[in-house]
C-alpha positions, -999 to 999 in steps of 0.1 A, spaced: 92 -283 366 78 -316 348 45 -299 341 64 -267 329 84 -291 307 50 -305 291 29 -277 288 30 -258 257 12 -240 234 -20 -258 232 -46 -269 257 -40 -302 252 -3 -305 263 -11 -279 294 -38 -304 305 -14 -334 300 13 -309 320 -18 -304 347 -18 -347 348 15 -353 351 21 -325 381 -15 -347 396 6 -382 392 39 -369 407 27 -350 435 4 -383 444 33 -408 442 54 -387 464 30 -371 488 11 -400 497 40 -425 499 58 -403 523 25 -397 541 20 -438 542 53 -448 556 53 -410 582 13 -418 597 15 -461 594 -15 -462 572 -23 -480 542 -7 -471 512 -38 -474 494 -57 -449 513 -30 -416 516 -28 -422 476 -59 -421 466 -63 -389 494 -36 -369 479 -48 -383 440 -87 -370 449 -69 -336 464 -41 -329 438 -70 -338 410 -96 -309 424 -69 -282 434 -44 -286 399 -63 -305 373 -103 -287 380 -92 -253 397 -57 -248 381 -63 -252 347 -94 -229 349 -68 -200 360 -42 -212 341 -63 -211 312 -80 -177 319 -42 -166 321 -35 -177 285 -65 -163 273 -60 -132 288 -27 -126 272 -8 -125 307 13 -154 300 32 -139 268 51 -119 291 65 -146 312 65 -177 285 97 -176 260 92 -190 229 113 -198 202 
């Protein structure tokens, strides 16, 4: 919802969108996963962080941005 919030119109704010869904999903994934499996804080962050950076901020903004520039997003994206 956050990076829905952020994203826009512009490349920019869908890759600052793509960072903030990276930083929120880390926080909360790896803390959970750190106090769940008793290992080091430091090590399930920067896991889910290396993860969430490949799958959301490499892969996921090359579709998402194939999706803009096909047109496909104008009919699911209200403006106004």
């Amino acid at each position: 919802m956050l990076a829905w919030l952020i994203g826009g119109s512009s490349v920019k704010r869908r890759f600052i969108g793509c960072l903030a869904e990276t930083a929120t999903i880390t926080v909360i994934v790896g803390g959970y996963l750190s106090l769940t499996y008793n290992m080091p804080i430091e090590i399930s962050l920067l896991g889910i962080f290396i993860g969430s950076l490949i799958s959301i901020n490499i892969l996921g903004l090359i579709l998402l941005e194939a999706v803009y520039r096909r047109g496909i997003a104008k009919r699911y994206i209200r403006t106004g």
